[in-house]
C-alpha positions as YAML, in Angstrom:
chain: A
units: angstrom
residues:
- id: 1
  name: UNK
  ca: [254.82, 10.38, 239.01]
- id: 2
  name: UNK
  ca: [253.16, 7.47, 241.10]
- id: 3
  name: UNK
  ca: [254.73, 5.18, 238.85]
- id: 4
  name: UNK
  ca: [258.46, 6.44, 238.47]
- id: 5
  name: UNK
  ca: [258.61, 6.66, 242.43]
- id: 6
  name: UNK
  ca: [257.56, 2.91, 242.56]
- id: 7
  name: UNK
  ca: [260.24, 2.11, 239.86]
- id: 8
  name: UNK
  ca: [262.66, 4.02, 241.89]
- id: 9
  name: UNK
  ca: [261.94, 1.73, 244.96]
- id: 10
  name: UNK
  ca: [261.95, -1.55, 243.43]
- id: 11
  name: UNK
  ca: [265.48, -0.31, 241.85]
- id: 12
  name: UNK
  ca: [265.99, 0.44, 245.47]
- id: 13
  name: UNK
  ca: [265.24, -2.89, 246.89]
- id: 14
  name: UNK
  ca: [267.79, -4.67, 244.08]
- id: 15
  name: UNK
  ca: [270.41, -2.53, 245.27]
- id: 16
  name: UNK
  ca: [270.10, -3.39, 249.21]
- id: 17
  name: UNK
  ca: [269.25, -7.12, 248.34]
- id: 18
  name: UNK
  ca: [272.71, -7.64, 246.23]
- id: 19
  name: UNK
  ca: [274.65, -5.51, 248.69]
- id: 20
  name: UNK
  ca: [272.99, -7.50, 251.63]
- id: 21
  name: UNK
  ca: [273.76, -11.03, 249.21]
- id: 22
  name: UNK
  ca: [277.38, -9.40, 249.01]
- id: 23
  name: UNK
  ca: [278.53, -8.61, 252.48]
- id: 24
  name: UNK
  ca: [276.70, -11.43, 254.15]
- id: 25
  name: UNK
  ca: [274.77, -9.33, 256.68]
- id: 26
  name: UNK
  ca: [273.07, -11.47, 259.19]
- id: 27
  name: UNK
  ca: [269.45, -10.66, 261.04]
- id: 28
  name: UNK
  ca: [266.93, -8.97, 259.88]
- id: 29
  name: UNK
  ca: [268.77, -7.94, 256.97]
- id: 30
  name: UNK
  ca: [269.85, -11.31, 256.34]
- id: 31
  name: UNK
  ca: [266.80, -12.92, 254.74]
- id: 32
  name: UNK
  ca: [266.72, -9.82, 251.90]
- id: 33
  name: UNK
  ca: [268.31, -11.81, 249.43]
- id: 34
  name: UNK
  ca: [265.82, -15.15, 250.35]
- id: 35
  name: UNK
  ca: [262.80, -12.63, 249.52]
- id: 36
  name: UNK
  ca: [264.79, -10.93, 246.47]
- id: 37
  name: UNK
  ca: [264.87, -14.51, 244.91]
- id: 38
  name: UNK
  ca: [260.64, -14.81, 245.91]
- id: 39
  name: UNK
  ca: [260.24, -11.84, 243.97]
- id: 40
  name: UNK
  ca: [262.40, -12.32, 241.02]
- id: 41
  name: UNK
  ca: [259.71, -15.90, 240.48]
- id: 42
  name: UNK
  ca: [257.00, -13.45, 240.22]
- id: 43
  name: UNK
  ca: [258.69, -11.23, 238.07]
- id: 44
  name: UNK
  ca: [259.48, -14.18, 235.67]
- id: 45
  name: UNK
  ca: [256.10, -14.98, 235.79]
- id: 46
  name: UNK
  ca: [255.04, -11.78, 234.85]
- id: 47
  name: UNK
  ca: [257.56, -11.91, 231.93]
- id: 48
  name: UNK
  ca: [256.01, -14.64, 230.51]
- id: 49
  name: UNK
  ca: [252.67, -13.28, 231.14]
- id: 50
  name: UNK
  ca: [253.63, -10.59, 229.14]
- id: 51
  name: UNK
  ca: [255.46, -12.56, 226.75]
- id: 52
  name: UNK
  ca: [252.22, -14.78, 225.76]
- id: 53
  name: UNK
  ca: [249.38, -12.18, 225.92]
- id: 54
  name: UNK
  ca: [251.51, -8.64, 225.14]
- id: 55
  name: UNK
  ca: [254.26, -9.26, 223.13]
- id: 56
  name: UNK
  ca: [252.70, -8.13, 220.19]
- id: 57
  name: UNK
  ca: [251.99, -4.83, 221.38]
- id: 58
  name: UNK
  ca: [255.57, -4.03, 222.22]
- id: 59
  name: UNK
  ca: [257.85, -2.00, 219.92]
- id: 60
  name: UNK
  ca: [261.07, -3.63, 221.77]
- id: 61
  name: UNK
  ca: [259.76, -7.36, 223.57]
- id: 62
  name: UNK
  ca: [263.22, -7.83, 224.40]
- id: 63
  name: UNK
  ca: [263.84, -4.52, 226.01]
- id: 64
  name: UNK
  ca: [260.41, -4.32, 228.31]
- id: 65
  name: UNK
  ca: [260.57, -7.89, 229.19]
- id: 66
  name: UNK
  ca: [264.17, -6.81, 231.38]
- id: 67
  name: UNK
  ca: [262.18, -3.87, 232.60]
- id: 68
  name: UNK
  ca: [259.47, -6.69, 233.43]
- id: 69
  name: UNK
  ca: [262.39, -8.89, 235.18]
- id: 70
  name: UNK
  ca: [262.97, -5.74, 236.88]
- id: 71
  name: UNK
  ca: [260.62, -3.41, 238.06]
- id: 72
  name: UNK
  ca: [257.67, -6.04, 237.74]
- id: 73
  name: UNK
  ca: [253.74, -5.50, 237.34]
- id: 74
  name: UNK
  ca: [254.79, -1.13, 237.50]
- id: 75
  name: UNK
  ca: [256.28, -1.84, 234.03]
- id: 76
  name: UNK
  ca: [253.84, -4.39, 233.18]
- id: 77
  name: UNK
  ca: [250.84, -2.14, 233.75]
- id: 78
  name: UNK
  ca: [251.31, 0.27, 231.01]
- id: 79
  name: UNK
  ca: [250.09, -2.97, 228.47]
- id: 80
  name: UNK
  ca: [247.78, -4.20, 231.24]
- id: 81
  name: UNK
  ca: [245.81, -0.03, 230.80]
- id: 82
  name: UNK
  ca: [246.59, -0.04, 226.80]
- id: 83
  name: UNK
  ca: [245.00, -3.40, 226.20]
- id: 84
  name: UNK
  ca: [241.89, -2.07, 228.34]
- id: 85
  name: UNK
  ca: [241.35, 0.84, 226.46]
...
């Protein structure tokens, strides 16, 4: 439950970060975008993590390396827990 609420966030966080990217808010708000692109380095990090010591344990590499791109290490766990098993 943990996990989908996390997803649900992050999804969350996209959303505001292209609306914010979109309308060309200013303040606070403003700098949403700057930290959306900071996050989606890690994320393609964490794709090629994934890509290099998981891909073999994937049924679709192609499908959960977008989730990767997207929802980061709370998709990436589930190979992370399998692999330590």
């Amino acid at each position: 439950m943990l996990i989908v609420l996390n997803k649900t966030a992050t999804l969350m966080f996209w959303l505001l970060a292209l609306l914010v990217w979109s309308q060309g808010w200013g303040g606070y708000l403003g700098w949403l975008p700057v930290m959306a692109l900071v996050v989606l380095g890690v994320h393609v990090l964490e794709v090629l993590y994934f890509w290099v010591a998981f891909r073999k344990d994937s049924h679709n590499p192609l499908a959960d390396a977008v989730q990767i791109l997207v929802f980061g290490i709370f998709h990436l766990r589930r190979f992370i827990e399998q692999r330590a098993q």
